[in-house]
N, C-alpha and C positions, 0 to 999 in steps of 0.2 A: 483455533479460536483464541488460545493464549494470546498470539503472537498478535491478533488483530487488537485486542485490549489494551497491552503493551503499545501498543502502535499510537491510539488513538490519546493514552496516557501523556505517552512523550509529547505529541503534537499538541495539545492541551496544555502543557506547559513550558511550551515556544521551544521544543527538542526539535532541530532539523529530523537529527537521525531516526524520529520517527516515522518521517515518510519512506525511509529503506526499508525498516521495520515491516510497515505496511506491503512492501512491495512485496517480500518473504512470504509474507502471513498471505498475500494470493498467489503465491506458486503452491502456496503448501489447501490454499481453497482448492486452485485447478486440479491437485493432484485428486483430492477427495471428487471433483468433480468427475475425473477423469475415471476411479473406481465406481462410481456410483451410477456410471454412463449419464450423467447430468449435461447434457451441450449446455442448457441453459447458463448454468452453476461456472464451469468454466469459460463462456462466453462473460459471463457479470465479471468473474473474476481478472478476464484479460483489461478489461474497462477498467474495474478498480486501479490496477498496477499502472495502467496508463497514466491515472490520472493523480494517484500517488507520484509514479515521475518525475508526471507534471508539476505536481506540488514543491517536490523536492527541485528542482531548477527553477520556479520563478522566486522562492525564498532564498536560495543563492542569489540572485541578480536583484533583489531588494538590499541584500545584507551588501553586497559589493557597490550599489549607488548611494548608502548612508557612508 
């Protein structure tokens, strides 16, 4: 939960490296998911990391077209 906090801190204050942040912070959900036999939990989690990624490469290719 730390790690998701942090995450959302950075990216609130225009930190790329927040969305890796984020990616961490749902390996470490999936893991909880995966103890907890939650599919749901690490299904949401695969999504987030996706989409974190996601985040992190189209912020690259804005930073590189300015």
């Amino acid at each position: 939960m730390v790690a998701t906090f942090v995450s959302l801190w950075l990216i609130g204050n225009k930190v790329r490296a927040g969305f890796l942040v984020g990616v961490l912070a749902n390996v470490f959900w999936f893991g909880y998911g995966f103890l907890s036999h939650s599919i749901a939990n690490m299904l949401a989690s695969c999504v987030v990391a996706g989409l974190q990624y996601r985040g992190w490469h189209k912020w690259g290719a804005e930073a590189e077209a300015n």
